[in-house]
C-alpha positions in Angstrom: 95.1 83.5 67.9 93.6 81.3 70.8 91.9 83.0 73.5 94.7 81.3 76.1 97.0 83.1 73.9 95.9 86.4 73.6 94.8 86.6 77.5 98.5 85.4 78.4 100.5 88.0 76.3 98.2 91.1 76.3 100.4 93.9 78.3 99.7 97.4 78.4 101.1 99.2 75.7 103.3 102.5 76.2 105.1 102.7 72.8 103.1 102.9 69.8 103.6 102.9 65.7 102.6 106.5 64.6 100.7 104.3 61.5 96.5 104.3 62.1 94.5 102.0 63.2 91.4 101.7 60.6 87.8 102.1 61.3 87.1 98.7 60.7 89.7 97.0 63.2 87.8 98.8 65.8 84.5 98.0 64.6 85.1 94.5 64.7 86.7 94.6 67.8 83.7 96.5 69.3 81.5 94.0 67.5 82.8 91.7 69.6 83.2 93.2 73.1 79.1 94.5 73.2 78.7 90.7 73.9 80.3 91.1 77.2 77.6 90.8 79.9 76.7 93.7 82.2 73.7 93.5 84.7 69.8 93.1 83.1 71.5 93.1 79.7 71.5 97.0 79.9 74.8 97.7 78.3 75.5 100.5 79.5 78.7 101.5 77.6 79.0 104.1 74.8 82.7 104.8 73.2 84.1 108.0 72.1 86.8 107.5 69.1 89.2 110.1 69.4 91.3 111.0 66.5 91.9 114.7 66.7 95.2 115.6 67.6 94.5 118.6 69.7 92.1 116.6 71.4 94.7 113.7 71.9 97.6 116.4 73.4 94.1 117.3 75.9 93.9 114.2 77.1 97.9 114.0 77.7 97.8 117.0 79.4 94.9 116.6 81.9 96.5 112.7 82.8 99.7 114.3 83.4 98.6 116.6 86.0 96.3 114.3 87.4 99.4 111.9 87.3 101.1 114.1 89.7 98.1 114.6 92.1 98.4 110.8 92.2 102.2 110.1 92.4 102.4 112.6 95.0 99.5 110.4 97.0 100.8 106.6 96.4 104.6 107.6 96.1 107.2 108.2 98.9 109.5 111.3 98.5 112.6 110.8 96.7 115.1 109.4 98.9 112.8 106.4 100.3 111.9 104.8 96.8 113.2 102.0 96.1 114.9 101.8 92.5 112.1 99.3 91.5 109.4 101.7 92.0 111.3 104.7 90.7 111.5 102.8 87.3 107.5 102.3 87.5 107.1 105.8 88.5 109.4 106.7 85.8 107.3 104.6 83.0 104.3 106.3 84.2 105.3 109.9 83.9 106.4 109.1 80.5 103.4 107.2 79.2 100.8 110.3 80.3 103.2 112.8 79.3 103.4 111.2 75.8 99.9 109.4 75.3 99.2 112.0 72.7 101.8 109.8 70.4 99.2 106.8 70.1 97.0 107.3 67.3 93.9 106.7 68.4 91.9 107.0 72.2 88.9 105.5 73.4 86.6 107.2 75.5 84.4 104.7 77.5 81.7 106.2 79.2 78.9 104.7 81.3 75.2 105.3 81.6 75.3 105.9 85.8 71.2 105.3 86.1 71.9 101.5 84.8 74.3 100.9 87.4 73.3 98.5 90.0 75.7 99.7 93.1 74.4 96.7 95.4 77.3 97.8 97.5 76.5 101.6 97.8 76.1 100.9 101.0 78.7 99.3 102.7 81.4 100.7 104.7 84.2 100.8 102.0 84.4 102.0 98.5 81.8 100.9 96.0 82.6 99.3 92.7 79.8 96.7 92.2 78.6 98.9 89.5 81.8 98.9 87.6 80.9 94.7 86.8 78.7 96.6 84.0 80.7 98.0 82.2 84.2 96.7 82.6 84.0 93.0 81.6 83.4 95.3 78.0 86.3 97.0 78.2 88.0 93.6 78.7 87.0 92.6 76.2 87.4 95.5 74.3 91.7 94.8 74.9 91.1 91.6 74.6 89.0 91.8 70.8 92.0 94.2 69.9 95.1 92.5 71.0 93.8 89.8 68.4 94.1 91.8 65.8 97.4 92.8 66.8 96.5 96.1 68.3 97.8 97.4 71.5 96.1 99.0 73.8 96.3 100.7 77.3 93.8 102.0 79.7 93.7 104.6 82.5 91.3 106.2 84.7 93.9 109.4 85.9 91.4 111.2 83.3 88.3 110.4 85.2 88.5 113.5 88.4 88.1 115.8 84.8 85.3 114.0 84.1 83.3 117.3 83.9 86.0 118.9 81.4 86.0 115.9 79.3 81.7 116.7 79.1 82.0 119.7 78.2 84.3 118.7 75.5 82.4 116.1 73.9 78.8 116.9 74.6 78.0 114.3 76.8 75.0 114.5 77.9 73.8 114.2 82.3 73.5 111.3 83.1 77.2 109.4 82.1 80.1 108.9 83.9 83.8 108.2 82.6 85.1 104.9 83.2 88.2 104.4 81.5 90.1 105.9 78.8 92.0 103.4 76.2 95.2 104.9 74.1 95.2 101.9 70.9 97.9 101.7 68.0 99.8 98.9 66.4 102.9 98.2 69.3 106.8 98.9 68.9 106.8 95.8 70.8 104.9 92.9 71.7 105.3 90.9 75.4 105.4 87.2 74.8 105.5 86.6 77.8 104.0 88.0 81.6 104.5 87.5 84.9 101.4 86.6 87.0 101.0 85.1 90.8 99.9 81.8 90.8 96.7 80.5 90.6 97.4 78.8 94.1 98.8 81.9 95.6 94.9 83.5 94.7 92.7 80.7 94.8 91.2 79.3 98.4 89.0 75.9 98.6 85.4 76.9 101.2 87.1 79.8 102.7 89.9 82.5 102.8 92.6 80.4 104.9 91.4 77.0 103.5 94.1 74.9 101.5 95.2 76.6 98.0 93.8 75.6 94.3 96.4 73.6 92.9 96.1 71.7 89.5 95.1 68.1 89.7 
């Protein structure tokens, strides 16, 4: 599949085959994604392959009460959603509450001393450091989707960073970046829906005329 391809019709993927995915479909794929550039070449990823089905139901259950801490932050009550975001709210609670049903997870964690925040200290949230480590995650998708694996990531499971330590021995030192749910999809989108590049894209300076194709 062409890269144009596989970046045009790669969609987060709720609904999973229960069949595996093999070791060496995700060795390949992280073959691939360690080439992924993070600053001074440090790499500072390292992947936890999560089998286990206790472990899995963990991992549903922590996102789904995170899931609610967040819903109840970025969602207004009941009776001033609109039905387009009560179908997304909808597809949310349903994918945490059943991640457990995709067959394999991917823990991505991220060695914090080789993180360069260059924007530590400006006045708004900092995620400099995250150019490190999530151009490989991209690519992580990206590697799988080619090989006709979906995938999904979330980061509701990162405020249990500290339970998710305890229950993999990681080590001081790492932080949690993302966690990936991966299986062969019910279904595959051929097709997304993305602004244009013109609606994104600015010529010398943030008001100046739109990018446009030639």
């Amino acid at each position: 599949m062409e890269l144009s391809e596989v970046m045009r019709t790669m969609s987060g993927v709720r609904l999973y085959q229960p069949r595996d995915v093999p070791d060496e479909v995700i060795y390949s794929a992280l073959d691939d994604a360690r080439f992924a550039p993070s600053g001074g070449n440090r790499q500072p990823w390292r992947v936890v392959v999560v089998r286990d089905p206790a472990m899995r139901r963990k991992v549903s259950e922590i996102s789904s009460r995170e899931w609610l801490v967040y819903t109840a932050k970025w969602y207004p009550s009941a009776d001033e959603i609109t039905p387009a975001k009560a179908k997304k709210l909808q597809e949310g609670t349903d994918y945490h509450a059943n991640m457990h049903q995709a067959p394999v997870h991917l823990f991505v964690w991220a060695e914090l001393e080789s993180l360069a925040l260059m924007d530590r200290d400006l006045d708004r949230v900092s995620f400099v450091g995250g150019g490190s480590v999530y151009p490989f995650v991209q690519n992580l998708q990206l590697g799988l989707s080619a090989r006709g694996v979906g995938s999904r990531i979330t980061s509701l499971a990162v405020p249990a960073e500290g339970e998710w330590k305890e229950l993999m021995s990681v080590p001081d030192g790492y932080g949690l970046a993302a966690v990936m749910t991966i299986g062969y999809p019910e279904w595959r989108a051929t097709r997304l829906s993305r602004n244009p590049v013109s609606s994104f894209a600015r010529h010398e300076s943030f008001d100046g005329p739109p990018l446009t194709n030639p």
